[in-house]
N, C-alpha and C positions, 0 to 999 in steps of 0.2 A: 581565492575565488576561482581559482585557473583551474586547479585539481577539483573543485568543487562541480564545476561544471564537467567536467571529464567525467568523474562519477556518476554523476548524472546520467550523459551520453550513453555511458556505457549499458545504465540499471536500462534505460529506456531501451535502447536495441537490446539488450537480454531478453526484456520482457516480451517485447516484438518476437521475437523466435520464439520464445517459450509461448506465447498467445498461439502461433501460427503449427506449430509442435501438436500442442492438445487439439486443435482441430483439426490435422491432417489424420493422427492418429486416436483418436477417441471414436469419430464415425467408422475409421478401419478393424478396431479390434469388437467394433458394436455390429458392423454386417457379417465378421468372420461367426462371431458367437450366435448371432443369427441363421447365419447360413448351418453352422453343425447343428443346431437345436433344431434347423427346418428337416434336416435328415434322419437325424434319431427320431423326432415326431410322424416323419412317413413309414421308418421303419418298424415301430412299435404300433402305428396303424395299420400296418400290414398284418404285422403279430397279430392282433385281438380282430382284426376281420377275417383272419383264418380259422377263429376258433383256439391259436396258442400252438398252429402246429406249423412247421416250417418244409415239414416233407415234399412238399409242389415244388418248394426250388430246386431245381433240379434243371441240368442241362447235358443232353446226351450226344456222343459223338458223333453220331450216327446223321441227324438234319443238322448240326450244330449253327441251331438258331442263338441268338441275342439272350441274356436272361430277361431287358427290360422287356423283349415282346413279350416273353411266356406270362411275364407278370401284369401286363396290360393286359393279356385274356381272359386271367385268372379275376381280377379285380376290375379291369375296366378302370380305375385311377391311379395304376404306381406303376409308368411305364420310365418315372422319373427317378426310381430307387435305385439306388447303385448296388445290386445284389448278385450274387456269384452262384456258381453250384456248392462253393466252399462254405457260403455263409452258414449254413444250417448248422455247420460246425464249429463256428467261430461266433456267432450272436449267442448270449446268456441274457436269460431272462425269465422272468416269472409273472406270476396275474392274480392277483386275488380279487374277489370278489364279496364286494359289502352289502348286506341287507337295509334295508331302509333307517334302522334304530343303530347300525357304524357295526354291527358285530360280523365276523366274518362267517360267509355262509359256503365257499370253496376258495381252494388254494392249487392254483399249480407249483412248484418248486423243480419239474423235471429238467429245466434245460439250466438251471444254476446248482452250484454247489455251495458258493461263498455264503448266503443265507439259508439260515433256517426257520420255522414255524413260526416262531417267538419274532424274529427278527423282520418278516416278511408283513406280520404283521403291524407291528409298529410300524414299520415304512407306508404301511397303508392307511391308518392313523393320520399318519401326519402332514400324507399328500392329499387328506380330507377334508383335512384342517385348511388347507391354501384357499387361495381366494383365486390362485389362475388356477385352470384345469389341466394345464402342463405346465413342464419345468424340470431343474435340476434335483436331486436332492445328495446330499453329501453322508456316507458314513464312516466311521473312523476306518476303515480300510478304502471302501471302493467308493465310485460316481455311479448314479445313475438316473434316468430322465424316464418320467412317470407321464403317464395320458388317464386322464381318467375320461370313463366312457358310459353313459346309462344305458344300462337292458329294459327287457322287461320285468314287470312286477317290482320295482322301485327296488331294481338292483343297480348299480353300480359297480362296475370294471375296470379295475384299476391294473394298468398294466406298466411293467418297470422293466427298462431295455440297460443294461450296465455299459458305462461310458467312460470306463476312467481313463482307456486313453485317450478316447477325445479330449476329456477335461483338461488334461495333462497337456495335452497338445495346445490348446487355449492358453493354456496360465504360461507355457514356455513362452508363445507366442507375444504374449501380454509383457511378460518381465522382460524377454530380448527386445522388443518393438521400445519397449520403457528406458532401459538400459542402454540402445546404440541411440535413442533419441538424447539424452542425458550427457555423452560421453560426445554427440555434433551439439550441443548447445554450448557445454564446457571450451569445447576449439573454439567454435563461433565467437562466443568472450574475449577469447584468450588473443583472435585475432582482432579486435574490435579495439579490445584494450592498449595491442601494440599501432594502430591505425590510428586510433584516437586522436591523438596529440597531432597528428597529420590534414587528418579532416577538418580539425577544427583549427588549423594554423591561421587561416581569415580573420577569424573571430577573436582569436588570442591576441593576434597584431594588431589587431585594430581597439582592443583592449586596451592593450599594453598603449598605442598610441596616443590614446583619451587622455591616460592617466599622466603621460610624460606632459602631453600638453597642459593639462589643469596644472601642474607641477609647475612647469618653466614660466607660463604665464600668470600663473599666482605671481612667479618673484617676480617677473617683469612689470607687472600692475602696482607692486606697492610701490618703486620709485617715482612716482607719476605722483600718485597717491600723497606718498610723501611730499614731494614739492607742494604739491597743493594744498596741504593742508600751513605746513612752512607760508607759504607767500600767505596764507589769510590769514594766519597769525601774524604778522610784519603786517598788513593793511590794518588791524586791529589794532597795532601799536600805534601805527601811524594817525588815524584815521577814526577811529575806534573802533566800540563793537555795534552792530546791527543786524539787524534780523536775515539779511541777505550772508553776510558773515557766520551767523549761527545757522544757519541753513545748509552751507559749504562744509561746514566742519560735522555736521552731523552726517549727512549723505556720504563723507570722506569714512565716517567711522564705521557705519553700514555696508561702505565696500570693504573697507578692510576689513573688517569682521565676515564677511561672504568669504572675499579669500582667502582666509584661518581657516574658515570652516572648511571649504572645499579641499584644501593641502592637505587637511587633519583625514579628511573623510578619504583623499587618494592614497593616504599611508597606511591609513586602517584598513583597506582592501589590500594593499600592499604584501600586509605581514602575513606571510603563508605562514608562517612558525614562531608562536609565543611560548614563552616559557610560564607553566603556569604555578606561581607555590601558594601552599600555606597564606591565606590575607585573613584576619581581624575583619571580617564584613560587616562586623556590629558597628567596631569600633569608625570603620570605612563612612557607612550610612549618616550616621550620626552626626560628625562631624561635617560633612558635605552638606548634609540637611540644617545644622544650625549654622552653617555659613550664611542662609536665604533669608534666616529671619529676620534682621533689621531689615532688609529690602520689601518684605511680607509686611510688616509690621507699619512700616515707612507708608505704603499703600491701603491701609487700613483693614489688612488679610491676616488670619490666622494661619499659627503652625504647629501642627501637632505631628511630634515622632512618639512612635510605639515601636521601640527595637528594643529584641531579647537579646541579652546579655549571652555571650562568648559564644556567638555563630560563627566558626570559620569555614570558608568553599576554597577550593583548588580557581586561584583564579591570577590576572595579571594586575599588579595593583594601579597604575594609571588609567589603563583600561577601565577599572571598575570604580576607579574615582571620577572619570569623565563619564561612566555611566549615568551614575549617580548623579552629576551636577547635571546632567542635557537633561534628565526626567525630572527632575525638581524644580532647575529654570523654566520648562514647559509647565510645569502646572501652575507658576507663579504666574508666568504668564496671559492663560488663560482662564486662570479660577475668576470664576464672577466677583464683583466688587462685594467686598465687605464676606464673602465667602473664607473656605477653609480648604489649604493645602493637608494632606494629611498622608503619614509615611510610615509605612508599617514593614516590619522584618519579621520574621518567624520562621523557625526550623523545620525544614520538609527533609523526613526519612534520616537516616544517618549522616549522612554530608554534604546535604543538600541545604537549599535556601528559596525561600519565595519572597520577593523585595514587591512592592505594594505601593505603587505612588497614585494618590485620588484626590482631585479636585471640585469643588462646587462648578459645575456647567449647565446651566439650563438650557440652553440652545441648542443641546447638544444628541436629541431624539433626530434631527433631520440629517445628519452627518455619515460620512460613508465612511465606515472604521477598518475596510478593507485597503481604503489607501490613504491611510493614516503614517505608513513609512516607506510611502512613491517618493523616491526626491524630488523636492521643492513642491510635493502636495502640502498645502496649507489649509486650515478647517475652513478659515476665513476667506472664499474668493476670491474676492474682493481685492485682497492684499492690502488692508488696511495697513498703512504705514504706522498708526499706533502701538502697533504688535510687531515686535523688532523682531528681525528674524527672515528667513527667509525658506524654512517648511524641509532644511535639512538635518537636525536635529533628529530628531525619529529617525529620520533613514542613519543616521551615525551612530543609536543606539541598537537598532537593529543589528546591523554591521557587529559593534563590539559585541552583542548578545553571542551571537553566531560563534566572532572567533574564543568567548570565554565558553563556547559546547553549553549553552544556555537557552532558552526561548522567551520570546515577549510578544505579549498581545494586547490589545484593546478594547474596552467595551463599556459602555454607559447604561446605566440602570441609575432611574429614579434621581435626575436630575445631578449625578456624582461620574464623571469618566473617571475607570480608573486602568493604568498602566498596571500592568504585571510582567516580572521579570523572575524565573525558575533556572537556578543554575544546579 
């Protein structure tokens, strides 16, 4: 249970950094890609309100002004472009333009070489086809980010500025950012996991000291126990029996069967490591199950088993003999009167098993089946002393489920609760 919880501990702070990970860096690699799409988009606006010609940029030595002023003169809106006297020689790009019916009516191609005719057109195609009027578009060599722009006479201007080192720079950016987040998560773990057992020392001692006490004072309650039940049998001899006498000796039998249970249920938490081999679970069920029936029968309750022949699960065989008997004992005990225990096996997958214990319950539509194995929840409130027991059962089946790497749950449909147990 100790390890169980650590695991735990651990998944949960993982997950913590990994949650807090994708939001530091999701919004960052979202305003970088942002931010280069905002400047290729100025850029390539600059393009096609020149006309397609870049010759104005220009900066001479002579007043050696700014290039953003010259460009704020020129345009009156890109005093924000990051443009050089160099760019005219370092920007490729091209512009075709579409007639109203998609067929091309002009084509620039002068300041690229990478594309041609065929190529520039399809590019224009298909940033036609888009639903945004800018963007990326990928071709098996280059990057490049397209603006389309309407003329006059229901033309359409599509212009394509090539990006692929931006893109490049993006995706580096994207896969390092991915990559050194991956490799602080990893540490992060790796110190969490050594810390662990440290942080959580309170809780493991205090654990630990539950379980010694329900231990020492189980032994220490059945000698008490014992005498008492001793002297009310000697008063019985003496004296005889009566109803204050049979009173004694039962409440004596219900403590000590509590603390059986409670011992049984501190050792099953106990056992960090079972050994699990080869069991007969047909042969297991079966036998367990027709242990109930004169008890079944005695009460005026049926019992029906339905178990396939020769299911074996990787499991520990007490463990799943005491399974078997706490889910069986619980349906005898609360199947309605003159109702039907019924207990079913069947083979899930190759070496698996789905064990199936269903009782007649009509009551059983107002019942909370979420804490059906809380220890010492009982259906009954009340705590009706006619229902032996004390509501730990479930939580000891539970318990073994866990340590035979199995699951069990609960659920009532149409007047029948039935148990399920998937190993």
């Amino acid at each position: 249970m100790i390890k169980k919880l650590q695991r735990k501990f651990i998944m949960i702070a993982g997950l913590a950094v990994v949650v807090m990970m994708v939001c530091f860096l999701l919004p960052v690699n979202l305003i970088n890609r942002y931010r280069v799409g905002s400047e290729l988009r100025k850029t390539i606006r600059f393009i096609l309100d020149s006309g397609g010609s870049i010759s104005d940029v220009a900066q001479t030595e002579d007043d050696g002004e700014r290039m953003p002023d010259v460009l704020s003169l020129l345009t009156g809106r890109n005093a924000e472009l990051n443009l050089t006297p160099e760019s005219r020689y370092q920007l490729r790009f091209f512009i075709v333009t579409l007639d109203s019916d998609g067929s091309v009516k002009e084509m620039s191609l002068s300041h690229i070489a990478a594309v041609d005719e065929d190529e520039a057109a399809a590019m224009a195609h298909q940033a036609e086809e888009r639903i945004a009027s800018h963007g990326f578009l990928h071709s098996s060599m280059n990057s490049y980010y397209y603006l389309r722009d309407k003329t006059g006479n229901d033309r359409e201007q599509i212009g394509f500025l090539e990006c692929t080192r931006e893109v490049n720079s993006l995706r580096v950016f994207y896969y390092s950012s991915m990559g050194f987040s991956l490799i602080l998560i990893v540490i992060y773990l790796l110190i969490i996991a050594i810390l662990s057992k440290r942080a959580m020392k309170p809780y493991i001692d205090n654990i630990e000291s539950q379980r010694e006490f329900i231990t020492n004072a189980g032994h220490e309650m059945k000698t008490p126990l014992a005498i008492i039940s001793a002297n009310t049998e000697v008063i019985e001899m003496i004296h005889g029996k009566s109803e204050w006498t049979d009173s004694i000796l039962t409440q004596v039998k219900r403590g000590t069967s509590l603390i059986n249970d409670l011992i049984t249920l501190s050792r099953a938490e106990e056992a960090e490591q079972i050994v699990l081999t080869d069991i007969d679970m047909s042969k297991t069920v079966r036998e367990s199950s027709e242990s109930f029936r004169p008890l079944l029968e005695k009460d005026g309750k049926k019992l029906v088993i339905q178990v396939q022949d020769d299911i074996h699960v990787k499991a520990e065989s007490k463990m799943l003999t005491e399974l078997c008997n706490i889910l069986v004992d619980n349906a005898a005990k609360y199947c309605d009167d003159g109702g039907t225990v019924r207990v079913e096996l069947k083979k899930r997958g190759r070496s698996g098993a789905q064990l199936q214990v269903s009782n007649d319950y009509r009551d059983g539509s107002s019942k909370d089946y979420s804490r059906f194995f809380h220890r010492f929840y009982r259906g009954d409130q009340s705590h009706n002393s006619k229902k032996s027991g004390y509501g730990i059962g479930l939580s000891m089946a539970q318990t073994i489920t866990g340590k035979l790497k199995g699951n069990i749950t609960a659920h009532w449909k149409d007047g029948i609760i039935t148990f399920t147990v998937t190993l």
